[in-house]
N, C-alpha and C positions, 0 to 999 in steps of 0.2 A: 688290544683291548679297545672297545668302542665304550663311546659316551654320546649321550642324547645332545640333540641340538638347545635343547634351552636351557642347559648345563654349559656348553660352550657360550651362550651369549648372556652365562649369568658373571660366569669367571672365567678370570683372566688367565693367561698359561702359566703362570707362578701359581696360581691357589689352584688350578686344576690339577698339576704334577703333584701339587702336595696332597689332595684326595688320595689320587690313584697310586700314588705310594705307600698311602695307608690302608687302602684297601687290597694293596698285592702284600706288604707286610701283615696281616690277617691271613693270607696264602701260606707265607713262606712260615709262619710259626702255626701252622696248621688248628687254627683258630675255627675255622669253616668246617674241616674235617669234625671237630669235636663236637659243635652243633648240630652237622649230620647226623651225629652216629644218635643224638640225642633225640632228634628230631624222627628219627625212623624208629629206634625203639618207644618212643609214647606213642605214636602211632601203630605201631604193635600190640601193644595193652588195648587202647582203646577199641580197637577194630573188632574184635571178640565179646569186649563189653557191649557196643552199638546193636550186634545180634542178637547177642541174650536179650537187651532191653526190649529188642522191638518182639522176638517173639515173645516172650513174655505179655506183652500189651496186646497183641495181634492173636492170644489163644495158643499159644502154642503148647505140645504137651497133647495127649491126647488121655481120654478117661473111657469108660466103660459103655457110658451111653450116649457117646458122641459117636454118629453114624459115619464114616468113610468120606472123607472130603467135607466136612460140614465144623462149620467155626464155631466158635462159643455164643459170637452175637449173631449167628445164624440159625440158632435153635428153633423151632416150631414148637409151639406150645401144646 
């Protein structure tokens, strides 16, 4: 396990081992794992939302008299 140096010159070897013991017990009771799994499904949601929205905003969709490669606020009057 590595720790940053102005973490070693903030605490002593007694509050340091009691950190990193609490952060490996978050390990060992799979604390980390539960957050993952949490943290990649909402980003599975959103990732498909982000797309819609932008095309949506960006013209997306096409209609009848929109010419082949030509956006919405690209029309010609």
């Amino acid at each position: 396990m590595a720790v940053t140096e102005g973490l070693l010159k903030l605490m002593n070897r007694d509050e340091l081992e009691g950190v990193l013991a609490h952060e490996l017990a978050h390990v060992t009771n799979r604390d980390i794992l539960i957050g993952s799994i949490a943290a990649t499904m909402a980003g599975a949601i959103m990732i498909p939302g982000q797309y819609g929205s932008m095309d949506c905003v960006h013209g997306g969709g096409s209609s009848s008299d929109n010419q082949a490669g030509e956006g919405v606020w690209e029309r010609s009057a």
